[in-house]
mmCIF file of the N, C-alpha and C atoms, coordinates in Angstrom:
data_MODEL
# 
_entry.id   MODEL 
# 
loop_
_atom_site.group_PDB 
_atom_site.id 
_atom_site.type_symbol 
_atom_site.label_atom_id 
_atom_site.label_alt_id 
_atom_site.label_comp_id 
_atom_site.label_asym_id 
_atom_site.label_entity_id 
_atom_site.label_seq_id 
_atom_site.pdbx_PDB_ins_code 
_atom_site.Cartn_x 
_atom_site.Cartn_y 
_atom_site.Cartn_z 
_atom_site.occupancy 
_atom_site.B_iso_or_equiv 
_atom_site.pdbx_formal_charge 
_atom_site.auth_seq_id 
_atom_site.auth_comp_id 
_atom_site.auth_asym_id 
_atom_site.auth_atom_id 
_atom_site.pdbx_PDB_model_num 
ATOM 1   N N  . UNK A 1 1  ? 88.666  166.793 91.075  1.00 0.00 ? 1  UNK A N  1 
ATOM 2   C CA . UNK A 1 1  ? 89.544  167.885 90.755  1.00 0.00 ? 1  UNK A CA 1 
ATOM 3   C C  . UNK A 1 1  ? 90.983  167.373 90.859  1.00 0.00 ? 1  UNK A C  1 
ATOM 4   N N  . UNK A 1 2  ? 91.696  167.471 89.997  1.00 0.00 ? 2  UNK A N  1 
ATOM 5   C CA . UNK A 1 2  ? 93.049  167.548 89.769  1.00 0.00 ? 2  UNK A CA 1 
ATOM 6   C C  . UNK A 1 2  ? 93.511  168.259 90.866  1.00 0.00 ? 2  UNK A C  1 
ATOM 7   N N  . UNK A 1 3  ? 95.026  167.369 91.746  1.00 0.00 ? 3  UNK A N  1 
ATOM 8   C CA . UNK A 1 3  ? 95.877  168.271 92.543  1.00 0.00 ? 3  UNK A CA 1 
ATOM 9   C C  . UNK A 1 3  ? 96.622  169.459 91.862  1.00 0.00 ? 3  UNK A C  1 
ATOM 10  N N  . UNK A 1 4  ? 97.119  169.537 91.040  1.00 0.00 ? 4  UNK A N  1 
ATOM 11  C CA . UNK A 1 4  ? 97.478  170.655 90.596  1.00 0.00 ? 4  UNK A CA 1 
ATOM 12  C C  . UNK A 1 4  ? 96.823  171.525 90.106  1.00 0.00 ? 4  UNK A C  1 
ATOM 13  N N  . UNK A 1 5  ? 95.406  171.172 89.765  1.00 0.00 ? 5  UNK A N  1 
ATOM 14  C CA . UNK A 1 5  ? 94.663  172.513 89.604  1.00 0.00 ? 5  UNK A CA 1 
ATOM 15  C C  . UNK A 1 5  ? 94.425  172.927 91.245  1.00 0.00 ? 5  UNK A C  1 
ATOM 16  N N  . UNK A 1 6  ? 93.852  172.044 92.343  1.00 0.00 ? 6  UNK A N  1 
ATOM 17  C CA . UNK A 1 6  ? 93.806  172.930 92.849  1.00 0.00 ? 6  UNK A CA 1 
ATOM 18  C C  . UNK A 1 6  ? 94.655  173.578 93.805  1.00 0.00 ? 6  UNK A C  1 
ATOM 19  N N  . UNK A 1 7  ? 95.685  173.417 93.175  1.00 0.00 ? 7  UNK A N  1 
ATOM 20  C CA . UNK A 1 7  ? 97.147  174.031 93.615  1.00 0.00 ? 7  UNK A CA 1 
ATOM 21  C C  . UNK A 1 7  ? 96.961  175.811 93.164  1.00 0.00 ? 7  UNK A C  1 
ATOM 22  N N  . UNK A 1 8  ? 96.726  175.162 91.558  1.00 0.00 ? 8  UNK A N  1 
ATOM 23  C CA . UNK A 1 8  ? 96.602  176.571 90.665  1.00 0.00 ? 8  UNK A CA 1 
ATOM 24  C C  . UNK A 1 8  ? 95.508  177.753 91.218  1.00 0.00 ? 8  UNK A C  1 
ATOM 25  N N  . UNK A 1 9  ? 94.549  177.011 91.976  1.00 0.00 ? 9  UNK A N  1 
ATOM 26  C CA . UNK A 1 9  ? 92.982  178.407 92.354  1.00 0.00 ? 9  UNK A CA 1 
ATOM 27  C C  . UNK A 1 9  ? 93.501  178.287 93.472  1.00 0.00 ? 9  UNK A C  1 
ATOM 28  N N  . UNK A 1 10 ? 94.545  178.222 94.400  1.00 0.00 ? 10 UNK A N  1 
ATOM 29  C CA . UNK A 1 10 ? 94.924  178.759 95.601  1.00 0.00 ? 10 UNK A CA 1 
ATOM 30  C C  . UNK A 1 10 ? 96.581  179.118 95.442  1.00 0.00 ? 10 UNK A C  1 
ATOM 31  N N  . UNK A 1 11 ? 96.511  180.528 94.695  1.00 0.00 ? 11 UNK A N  1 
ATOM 32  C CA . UNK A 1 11 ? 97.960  180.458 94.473  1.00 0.00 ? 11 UNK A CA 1 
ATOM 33  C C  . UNK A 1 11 ? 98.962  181.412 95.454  1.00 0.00 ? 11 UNK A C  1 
ATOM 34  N N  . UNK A 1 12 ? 98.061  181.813 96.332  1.00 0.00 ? 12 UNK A N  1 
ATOM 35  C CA . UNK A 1 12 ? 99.091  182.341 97.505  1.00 0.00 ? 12 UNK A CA 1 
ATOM 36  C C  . UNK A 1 12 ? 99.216  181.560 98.847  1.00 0.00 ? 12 UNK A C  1 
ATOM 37  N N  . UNK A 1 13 ? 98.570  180.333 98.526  1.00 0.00 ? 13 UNK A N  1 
ATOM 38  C CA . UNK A 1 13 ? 99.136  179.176 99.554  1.00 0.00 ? 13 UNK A CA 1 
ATOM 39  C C  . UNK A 1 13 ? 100.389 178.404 98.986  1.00 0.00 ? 13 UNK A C  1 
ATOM 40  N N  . UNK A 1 14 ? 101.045 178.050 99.578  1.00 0.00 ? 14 UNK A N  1 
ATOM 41  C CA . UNK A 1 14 ? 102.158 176.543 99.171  1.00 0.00 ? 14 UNK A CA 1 
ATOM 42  C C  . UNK A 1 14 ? 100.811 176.144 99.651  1.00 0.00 ? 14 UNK A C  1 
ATOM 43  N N  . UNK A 1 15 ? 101.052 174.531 99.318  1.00 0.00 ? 15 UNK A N  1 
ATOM 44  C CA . UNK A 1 15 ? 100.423 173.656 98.716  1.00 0.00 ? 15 UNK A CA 1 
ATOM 45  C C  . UNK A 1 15 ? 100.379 172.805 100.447 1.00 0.00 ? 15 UNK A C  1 
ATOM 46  N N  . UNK A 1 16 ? 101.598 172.869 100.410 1.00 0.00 ? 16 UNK A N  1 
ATOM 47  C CA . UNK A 1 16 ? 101.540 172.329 101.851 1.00 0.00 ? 16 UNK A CA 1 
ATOM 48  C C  . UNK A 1 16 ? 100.627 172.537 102.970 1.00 0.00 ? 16 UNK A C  1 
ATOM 49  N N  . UNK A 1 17 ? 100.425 174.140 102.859 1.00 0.00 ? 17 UNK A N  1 
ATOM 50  C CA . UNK A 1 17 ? 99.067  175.085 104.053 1.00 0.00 ? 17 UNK A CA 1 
ATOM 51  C C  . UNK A 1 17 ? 97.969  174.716 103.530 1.00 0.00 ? 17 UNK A C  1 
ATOM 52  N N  . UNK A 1 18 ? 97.562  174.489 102.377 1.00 0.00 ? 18 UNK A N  1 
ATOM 53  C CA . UNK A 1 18 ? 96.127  173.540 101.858 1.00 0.00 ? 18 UNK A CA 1 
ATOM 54  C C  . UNK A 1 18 ? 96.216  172.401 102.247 1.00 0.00 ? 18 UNK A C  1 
ATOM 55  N N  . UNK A 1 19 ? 97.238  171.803 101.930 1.00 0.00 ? 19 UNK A N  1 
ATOM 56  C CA . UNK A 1 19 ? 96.772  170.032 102.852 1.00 0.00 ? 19 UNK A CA 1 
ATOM 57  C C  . UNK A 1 19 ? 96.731  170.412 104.158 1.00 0.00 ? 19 UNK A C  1 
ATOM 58  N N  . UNK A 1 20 ? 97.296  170.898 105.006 1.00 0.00 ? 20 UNK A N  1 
ATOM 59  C CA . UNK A 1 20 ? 97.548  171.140 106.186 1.00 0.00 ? 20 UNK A CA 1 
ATOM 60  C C  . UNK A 1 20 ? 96.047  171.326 106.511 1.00 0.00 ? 20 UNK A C  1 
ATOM 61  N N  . UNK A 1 21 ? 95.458  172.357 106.065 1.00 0.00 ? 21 UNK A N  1 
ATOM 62  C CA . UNK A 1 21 ? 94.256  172.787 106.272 1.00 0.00 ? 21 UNK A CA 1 
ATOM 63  C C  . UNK A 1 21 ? 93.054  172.040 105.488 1.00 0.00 ? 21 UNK A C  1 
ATOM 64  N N  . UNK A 1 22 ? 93.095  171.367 104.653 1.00 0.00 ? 22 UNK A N  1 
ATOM 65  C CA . UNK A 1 22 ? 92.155  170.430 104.544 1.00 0.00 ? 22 UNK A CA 1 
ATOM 66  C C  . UNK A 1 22 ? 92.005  169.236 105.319 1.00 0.00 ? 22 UNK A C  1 
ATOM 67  N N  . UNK A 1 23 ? 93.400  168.583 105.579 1.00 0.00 ? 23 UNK A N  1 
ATOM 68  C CA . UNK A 1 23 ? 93.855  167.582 106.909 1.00 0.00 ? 23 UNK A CA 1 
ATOM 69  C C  . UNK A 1 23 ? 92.905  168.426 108.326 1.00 0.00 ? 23 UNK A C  1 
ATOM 70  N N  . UNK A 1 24 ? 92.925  169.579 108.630 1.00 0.00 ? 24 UNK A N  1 
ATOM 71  C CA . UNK A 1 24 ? 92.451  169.822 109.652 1.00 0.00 ? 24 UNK A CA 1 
ATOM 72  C C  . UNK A 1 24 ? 90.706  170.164 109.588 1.00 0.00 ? 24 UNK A C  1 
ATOM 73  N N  . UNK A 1 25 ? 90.258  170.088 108.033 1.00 0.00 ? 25 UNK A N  1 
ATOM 74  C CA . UNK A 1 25 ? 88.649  170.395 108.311 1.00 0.00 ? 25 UNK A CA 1 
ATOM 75  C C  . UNK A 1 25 ? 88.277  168.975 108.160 1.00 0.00 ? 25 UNK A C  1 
ATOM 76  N N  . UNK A 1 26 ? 89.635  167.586 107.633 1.00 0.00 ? 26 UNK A N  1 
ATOM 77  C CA . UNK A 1 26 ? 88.280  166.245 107.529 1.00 0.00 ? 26 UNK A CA 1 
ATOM 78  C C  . UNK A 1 26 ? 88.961  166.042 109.344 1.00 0.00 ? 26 UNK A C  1 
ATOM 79  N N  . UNK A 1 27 ? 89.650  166.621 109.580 1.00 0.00 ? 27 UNK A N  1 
ATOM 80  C CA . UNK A 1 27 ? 89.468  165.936 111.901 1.00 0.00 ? 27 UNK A CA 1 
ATOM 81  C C  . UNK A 1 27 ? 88.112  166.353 112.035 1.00 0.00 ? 27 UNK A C  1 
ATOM 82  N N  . UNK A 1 28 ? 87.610  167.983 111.945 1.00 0.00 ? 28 UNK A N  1 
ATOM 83  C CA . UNK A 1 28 ? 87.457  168.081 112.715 1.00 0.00 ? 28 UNK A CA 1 
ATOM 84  C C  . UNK A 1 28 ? 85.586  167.892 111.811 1.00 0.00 ? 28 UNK A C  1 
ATOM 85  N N  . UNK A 1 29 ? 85.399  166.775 110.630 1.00 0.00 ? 29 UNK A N  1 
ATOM 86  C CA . UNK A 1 29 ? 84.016  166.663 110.155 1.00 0.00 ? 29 UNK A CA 1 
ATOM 87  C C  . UNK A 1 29 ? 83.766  168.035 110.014 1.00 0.00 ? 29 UNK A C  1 
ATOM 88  N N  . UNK A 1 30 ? 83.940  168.744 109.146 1.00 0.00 ? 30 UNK A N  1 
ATOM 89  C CA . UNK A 1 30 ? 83.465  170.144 108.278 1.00 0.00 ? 30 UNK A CA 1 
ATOM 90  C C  . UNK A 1 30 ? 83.559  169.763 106.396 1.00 0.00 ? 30 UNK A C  1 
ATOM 91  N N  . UNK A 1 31 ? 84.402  168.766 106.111 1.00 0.00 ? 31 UNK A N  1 
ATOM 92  C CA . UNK A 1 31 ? 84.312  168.068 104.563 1.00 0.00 ? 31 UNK A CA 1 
ATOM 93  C C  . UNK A 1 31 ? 84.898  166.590 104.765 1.00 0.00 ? 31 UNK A C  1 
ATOM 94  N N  . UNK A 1 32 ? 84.367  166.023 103.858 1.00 0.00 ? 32 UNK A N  1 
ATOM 95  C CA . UNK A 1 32 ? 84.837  164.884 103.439 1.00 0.00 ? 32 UNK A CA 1 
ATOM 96  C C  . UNK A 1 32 ? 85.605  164.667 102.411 1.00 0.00 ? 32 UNK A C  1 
ATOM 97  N N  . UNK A 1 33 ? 86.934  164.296 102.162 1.00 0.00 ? 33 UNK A N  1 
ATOM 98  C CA . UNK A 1 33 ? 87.744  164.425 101.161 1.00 0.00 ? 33 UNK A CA 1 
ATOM 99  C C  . UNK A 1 33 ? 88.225  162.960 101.251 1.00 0.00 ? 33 UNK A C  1 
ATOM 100 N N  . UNK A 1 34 ? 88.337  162.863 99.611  1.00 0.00 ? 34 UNK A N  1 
ATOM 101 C CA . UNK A 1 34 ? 88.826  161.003 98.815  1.00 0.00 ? 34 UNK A CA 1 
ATOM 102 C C  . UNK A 1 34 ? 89.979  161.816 98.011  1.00 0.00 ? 34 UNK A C  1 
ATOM 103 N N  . UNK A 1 35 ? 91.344  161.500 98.349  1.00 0.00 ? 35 UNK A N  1 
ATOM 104 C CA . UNK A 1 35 ? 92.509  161.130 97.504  1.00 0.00 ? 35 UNK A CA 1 
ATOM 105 C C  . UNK A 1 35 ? 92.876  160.118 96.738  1.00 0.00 ? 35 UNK A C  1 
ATOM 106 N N  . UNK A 1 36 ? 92.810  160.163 95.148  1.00 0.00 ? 36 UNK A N  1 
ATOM 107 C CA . UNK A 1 36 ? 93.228  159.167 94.583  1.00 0.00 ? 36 UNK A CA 1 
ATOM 108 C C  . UNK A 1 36 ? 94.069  159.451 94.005  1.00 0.00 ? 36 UNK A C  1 
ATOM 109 N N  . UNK A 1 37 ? 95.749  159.042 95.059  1.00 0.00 ? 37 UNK A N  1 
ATOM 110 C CA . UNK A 1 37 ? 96.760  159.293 94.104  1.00 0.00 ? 37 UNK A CA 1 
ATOM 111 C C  . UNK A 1 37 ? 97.266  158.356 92.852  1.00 0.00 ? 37 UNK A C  1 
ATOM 112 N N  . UNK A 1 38 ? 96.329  157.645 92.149  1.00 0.00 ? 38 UNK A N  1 
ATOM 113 C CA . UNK A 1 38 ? 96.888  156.933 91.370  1.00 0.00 ? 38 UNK A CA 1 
ATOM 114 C C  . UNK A 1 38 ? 96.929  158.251 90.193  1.00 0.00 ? 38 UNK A C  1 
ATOM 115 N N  . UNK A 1 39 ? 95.524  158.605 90.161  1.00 0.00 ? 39 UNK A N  1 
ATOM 116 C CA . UNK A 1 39 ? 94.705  159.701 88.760  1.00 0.00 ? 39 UNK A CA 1 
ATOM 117 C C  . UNK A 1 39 ? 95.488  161.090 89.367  1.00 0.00 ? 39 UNK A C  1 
ATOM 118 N N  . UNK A 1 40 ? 95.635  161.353 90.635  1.00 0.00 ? 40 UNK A N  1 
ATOM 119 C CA . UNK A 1 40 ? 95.696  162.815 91.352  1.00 0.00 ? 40 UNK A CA 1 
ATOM 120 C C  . UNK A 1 40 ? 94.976  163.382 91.337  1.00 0.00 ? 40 UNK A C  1 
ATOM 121 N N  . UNK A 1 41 ? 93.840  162.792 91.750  1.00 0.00 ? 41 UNK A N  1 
ATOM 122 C CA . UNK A 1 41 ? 92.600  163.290 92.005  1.00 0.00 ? 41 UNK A CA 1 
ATOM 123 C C  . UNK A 1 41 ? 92.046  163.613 93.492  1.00 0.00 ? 41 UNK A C  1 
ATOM 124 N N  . UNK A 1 42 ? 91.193  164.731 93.578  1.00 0.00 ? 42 UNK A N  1 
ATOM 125 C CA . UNK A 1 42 ? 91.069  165.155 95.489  1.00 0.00 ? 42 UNK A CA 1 
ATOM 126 C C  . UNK A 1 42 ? 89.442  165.303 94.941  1.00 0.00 ? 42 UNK A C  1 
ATOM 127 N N  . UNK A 1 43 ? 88.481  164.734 95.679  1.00 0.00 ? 43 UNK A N  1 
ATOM 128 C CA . UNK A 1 43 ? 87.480  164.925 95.752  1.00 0.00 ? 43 UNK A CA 1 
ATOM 129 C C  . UNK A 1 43 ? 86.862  165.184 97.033  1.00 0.00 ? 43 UNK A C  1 
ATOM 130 N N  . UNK A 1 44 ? 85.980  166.065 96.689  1.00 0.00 ? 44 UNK A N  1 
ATOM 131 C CA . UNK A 1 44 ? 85.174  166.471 97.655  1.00 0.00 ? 44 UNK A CA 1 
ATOM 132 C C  . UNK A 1 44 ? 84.057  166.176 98.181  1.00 0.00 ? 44 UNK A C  1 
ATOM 133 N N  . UNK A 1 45 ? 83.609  166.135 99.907  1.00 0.00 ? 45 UNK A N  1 
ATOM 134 C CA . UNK A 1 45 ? 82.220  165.424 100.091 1.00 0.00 ? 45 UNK A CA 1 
ATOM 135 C C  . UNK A 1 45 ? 81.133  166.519 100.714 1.00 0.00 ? 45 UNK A C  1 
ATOM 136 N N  . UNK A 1 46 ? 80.448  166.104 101.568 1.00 0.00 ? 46 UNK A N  1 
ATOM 137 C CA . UNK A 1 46 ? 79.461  167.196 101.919 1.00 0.00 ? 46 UNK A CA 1 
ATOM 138 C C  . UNK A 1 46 ? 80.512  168.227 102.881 1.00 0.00 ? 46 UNK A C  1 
ATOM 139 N N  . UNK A 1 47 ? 79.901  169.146 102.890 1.00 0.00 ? 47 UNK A N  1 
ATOM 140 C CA . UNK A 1 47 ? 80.434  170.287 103.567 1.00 0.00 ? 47 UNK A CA 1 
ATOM 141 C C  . UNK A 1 47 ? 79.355  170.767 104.911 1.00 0.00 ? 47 UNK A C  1 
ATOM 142 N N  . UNK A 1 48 ? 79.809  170.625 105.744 1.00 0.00 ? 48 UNK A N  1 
ATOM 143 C CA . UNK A 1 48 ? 78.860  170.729 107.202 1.00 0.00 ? 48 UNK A CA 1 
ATOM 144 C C  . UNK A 1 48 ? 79.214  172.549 107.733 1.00 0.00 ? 48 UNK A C  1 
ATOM 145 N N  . UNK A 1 49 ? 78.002  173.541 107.077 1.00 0.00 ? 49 UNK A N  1 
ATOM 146 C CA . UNK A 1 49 ? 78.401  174.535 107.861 1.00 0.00 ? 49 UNK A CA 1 
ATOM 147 C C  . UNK A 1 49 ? 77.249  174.885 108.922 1.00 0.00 ? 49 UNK A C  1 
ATOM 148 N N  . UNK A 1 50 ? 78.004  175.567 110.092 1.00 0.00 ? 50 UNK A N  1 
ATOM 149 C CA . UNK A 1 50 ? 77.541  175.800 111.252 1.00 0.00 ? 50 UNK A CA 1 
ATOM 150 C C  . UNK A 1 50 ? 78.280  176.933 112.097 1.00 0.00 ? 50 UNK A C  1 
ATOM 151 N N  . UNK A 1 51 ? 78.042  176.875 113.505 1.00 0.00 ? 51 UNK A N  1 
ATOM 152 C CA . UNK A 1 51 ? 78.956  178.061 114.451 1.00 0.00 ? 51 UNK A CA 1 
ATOM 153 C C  . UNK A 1 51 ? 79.928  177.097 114.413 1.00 0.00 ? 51 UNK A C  1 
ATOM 154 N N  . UNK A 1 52 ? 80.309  175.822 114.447 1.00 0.00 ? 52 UNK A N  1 
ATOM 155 C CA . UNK A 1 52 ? 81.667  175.321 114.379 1.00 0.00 ? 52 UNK A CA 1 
ATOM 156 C C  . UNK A 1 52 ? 82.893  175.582 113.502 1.00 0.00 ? 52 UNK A C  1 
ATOM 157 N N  . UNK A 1 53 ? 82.000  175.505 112.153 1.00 0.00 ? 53 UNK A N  1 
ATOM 158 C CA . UNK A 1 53 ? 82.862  175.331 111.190 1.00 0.00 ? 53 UNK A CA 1 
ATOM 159 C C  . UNK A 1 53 ? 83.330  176.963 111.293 1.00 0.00 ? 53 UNK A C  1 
ATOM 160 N N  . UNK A 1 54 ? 82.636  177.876 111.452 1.00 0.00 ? 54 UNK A N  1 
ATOM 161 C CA . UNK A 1 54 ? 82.852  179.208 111.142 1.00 0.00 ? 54 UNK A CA 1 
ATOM 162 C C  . UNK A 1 54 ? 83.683  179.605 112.266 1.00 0.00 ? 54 UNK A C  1 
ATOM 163 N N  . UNK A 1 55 ? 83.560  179.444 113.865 1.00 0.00 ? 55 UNK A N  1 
ATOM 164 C CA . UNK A 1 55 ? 85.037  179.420 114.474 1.00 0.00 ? 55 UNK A CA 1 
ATOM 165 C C  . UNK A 1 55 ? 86.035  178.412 113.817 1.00 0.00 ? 55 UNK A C  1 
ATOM 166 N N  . UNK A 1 56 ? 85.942  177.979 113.251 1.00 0.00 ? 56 UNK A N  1 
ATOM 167 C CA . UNK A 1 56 ? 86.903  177.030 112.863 1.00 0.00 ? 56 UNK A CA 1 
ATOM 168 C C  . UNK A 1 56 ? 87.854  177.469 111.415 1.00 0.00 ? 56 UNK A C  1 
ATOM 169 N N  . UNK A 1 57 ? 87.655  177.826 110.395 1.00 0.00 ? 57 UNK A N  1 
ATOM 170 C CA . UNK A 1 57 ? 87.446  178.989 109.665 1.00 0.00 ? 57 UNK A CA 1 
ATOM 171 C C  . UNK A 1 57 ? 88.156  180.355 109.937 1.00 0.00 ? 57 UNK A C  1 
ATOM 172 N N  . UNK A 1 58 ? 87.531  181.095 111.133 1.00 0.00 ? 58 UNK A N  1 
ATOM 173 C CA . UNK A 1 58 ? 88.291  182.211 111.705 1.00 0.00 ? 58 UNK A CA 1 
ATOM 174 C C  . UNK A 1 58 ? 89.978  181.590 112.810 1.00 0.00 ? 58 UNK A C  1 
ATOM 175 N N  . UNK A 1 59 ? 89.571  180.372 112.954 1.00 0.00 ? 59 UNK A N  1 
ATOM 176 C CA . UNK A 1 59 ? 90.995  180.098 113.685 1.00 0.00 ? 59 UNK A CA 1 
ATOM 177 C C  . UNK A 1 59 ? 92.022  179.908 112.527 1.00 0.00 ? 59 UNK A C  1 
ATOM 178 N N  . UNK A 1 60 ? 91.448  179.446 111.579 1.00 0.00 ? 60 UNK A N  1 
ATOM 179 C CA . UNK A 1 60 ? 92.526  178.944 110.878 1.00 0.00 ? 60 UNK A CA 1 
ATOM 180 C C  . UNK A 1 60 ? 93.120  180.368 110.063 1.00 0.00 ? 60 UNK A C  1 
ATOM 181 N N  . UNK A 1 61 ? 92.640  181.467 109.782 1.00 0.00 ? 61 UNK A N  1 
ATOM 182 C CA . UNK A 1 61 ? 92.985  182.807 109.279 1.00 0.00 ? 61 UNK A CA 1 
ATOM 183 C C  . UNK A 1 61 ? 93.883  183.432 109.683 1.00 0.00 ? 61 UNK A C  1 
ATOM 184 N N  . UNK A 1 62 ? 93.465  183.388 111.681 1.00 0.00 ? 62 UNK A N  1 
ATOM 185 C CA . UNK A 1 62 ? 94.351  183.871 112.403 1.00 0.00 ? 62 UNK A CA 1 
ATOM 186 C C  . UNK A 1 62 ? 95.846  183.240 112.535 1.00 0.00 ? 62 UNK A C  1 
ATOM 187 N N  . UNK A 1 63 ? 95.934  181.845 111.948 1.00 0.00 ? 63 UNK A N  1 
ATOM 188 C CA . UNK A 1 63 ? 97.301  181.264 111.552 1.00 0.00 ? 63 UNK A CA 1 
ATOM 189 C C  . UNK A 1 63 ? 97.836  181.752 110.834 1.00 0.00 ? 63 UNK A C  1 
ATOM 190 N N  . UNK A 1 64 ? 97.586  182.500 110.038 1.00 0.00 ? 64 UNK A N  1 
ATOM 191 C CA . UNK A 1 64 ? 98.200  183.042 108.552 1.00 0.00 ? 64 UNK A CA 1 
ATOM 192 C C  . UNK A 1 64 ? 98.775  184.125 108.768 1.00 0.00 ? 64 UNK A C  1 
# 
């Protein structure tokens, strides 16, 4: 996926609170994400859901 698309399907974030928050689901192993800024490309890896990810999830809401 293109960074600016998925800039575009999250359009009441700045862009910044998506990295921010993708930076905080590959700490804490909930996705695996590959940046290739040559193309600007963000890919995505497995997605681990559980009671972690889902407090994890509700913490990050309550930031907003």
């Amino acid at each position: 996926m293109k960074i600016d698309m998925l800039s575009r399907m999250i359009p009441f974030f700045d862009f910044s609170v998506v990295e921010k928050i993708s930076v905080d689901a590959v700490k804490h192993n909930f996705v695996a994400i590959k940046v290739n800024h040559l193309s600007g490309a963000v890919h995505f890896g497995t997605v681990v859901c559980g009671p972690d990810s889902v407090h994890y999830l509700f913490t990050v809401a309550s930031w907003l």
